[in-house]
C-alpha positions as CSV (number, residue, x, y, z in Angstrom):
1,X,85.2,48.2,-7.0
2,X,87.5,50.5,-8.6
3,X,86.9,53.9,-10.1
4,X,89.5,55.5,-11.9
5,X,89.8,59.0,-13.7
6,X,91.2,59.9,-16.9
7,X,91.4,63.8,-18.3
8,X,92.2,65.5,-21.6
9,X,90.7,68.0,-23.7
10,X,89.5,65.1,-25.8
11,X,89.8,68.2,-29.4
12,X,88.5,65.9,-30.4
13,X,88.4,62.2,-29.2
14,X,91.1,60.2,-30.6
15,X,92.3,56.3,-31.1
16,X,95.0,57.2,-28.8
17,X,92.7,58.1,-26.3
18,X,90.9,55.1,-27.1
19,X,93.7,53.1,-26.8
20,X,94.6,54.9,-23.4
21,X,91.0,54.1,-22.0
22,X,91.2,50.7,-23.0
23,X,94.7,50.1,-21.0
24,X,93.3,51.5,-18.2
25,X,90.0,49.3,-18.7
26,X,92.1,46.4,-17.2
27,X,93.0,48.1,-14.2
28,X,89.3,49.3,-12.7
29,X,85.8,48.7,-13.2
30,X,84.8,52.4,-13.8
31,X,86.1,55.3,-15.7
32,X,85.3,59.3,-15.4
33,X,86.5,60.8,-18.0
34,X,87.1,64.5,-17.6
35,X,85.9,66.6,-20.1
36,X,89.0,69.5,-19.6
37,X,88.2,73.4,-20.6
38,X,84.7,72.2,-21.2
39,X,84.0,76.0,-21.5
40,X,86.5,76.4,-24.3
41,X,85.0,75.6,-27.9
42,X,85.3,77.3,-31.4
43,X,88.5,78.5,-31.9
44,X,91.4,76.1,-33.5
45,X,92.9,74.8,-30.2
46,X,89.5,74.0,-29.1
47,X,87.1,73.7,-32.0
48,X,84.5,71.3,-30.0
49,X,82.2,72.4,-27.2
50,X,81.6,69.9,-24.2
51,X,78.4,68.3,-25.4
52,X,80.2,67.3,-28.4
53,X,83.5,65.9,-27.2
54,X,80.7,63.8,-24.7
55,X,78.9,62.7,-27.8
56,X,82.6,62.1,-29.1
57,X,83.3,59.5,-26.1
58,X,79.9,58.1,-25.3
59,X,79.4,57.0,-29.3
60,X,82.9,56.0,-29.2
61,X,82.7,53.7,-25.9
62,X,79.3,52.3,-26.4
63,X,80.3,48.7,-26.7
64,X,82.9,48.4,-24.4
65,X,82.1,46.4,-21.2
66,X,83.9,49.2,-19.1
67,X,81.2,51.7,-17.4
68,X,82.2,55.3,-18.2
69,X,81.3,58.5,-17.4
70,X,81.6,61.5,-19.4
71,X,81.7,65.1,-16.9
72,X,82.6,68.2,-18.6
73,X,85.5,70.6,-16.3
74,X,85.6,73.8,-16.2
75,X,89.1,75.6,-16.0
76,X,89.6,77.3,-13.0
77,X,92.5,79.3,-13.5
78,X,93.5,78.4,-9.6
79,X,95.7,75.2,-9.6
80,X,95.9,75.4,-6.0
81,X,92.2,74.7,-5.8
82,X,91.8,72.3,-8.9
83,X,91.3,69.1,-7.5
84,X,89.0,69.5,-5.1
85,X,86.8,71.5,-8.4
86,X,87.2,68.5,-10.2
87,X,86.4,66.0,-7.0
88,X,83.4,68.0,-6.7
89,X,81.9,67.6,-10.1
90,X,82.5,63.7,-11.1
91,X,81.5,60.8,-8.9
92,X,84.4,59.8,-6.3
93,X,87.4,58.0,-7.9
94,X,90.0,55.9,-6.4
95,X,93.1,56.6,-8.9
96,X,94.0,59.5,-11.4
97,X,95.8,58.7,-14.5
98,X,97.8,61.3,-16.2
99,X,101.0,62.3,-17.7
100,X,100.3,65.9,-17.6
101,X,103.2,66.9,-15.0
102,X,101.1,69.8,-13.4
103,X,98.1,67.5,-13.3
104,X,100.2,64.5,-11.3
105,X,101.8,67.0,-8.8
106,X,98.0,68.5,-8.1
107,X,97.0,65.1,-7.5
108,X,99.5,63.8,-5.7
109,X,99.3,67.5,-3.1
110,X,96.2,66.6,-2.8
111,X,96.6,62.6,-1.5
112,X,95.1,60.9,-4.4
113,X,97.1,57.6,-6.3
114,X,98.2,59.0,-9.3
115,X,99.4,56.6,-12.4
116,X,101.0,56.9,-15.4
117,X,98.7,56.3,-18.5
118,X,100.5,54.9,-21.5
119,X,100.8,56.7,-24.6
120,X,100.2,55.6,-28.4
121,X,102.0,56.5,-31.4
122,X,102.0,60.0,-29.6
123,X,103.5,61.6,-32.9
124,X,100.5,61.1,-34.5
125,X,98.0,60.3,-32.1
126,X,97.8,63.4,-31.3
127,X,94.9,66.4,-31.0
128,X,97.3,69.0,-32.6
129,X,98.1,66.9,-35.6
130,X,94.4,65.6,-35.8
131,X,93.3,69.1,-35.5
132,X,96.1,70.1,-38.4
133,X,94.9,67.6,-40.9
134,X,91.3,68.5,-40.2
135,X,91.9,72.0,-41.2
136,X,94.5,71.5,-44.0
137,X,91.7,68.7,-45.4
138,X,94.0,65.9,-45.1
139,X,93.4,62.1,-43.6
140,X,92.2,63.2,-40.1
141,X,89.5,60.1,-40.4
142,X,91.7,57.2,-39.6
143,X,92.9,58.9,-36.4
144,X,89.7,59.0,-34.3
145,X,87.1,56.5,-34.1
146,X,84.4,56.1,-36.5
147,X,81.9,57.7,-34.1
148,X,84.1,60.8,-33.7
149,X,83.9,61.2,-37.7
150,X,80.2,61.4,-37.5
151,X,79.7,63.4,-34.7
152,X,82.5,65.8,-36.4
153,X,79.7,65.5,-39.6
154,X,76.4,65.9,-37.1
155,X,78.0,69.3,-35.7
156,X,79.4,70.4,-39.0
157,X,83.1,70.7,-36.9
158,X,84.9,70.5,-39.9
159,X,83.7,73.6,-41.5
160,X,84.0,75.1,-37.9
161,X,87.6,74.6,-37.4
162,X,88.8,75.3,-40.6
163,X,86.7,78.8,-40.8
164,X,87.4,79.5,-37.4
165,X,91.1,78.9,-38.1
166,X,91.4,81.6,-41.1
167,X,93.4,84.6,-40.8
168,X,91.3,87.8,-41.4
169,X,94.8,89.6,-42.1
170,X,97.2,89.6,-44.4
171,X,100.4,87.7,-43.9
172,X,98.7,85.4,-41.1
């Protein structure tokens, strides 16, 4: 059996991501999926707290045959001492996927298989521009899954990221 592990922000979950878990669905039987600057939530970068990107992925992955879990990561602000953080919070994994250059090179320090994971239509699949259209009210919907639009609804996240992004200045 193979376990693999898959990080991201997941601001929020998107079909690139879903695409990305899928690909990697044919190489292992399970998935963690790390839930990255869990502690991070209501602002415009990270609009979503951790129990709602996990909502995001578990509604979102519920009929695929691929077990997953869902672990929310803290940031620890000390990179030499990041993977063994993460290694201590998910179940034991066999191969990292990632194409976050800091991320590989921590893995690879640190002895554990690191692999590529492919990307989709990256210039739109994309948290920033998801985020962007959420905010400017434009299509944002056909980017993410169907269960991402009604967790987004549950939480009231829309409303959340576009107050939280206004400027209380002038000229901002």
């Amino acid at each position: 059996m193979t376990r693999g592990f898959y990080i991201g922000r997941f601001q929020p979950f998107h079909n690139g991501h879903r695409n990305v878990v899928e690909t990697i669905a044919e190489e292992v039987d399970e998935l963690v999926l790390g839930i990255g600057s869990a502690g991070d939530s209501h602002s415009r970068h990270d609009p979503f707290t951790a129990g709602e990107r996990i909502m995001m992925i578990t509604k979102s992955l519920v009929d695929s045959d691929l077990v997953t879990y869902a672990v929310p990561i803290e940031d620890l602000e000390r990179n030499s001492v990041w993977v063994s953080h993460v290694q201590s919070m998910c179940p034991d994994f066999d191969v990292a996927y990632s194409n976050n250059p800091l991320v590989i090179r921590l893995f690879e320090e640190a002895g554990v298989e690191v692999r590529q994971s492919p990307m989709f239509n990256r210039d739109v699949l994309e948290g920033t521009e998801v985020r962007e259209r959420m905010i400017l009210g434009d299509d944002w919907e056909s980017l993410v899954p169907e269960a991402v639009v009604e967790v987004v609804e549950e939480c009231g996240g829309l409303d959340r990221i576009q107050q939280v992004s206004d400027s209380d200045s002038n000229g901002e």
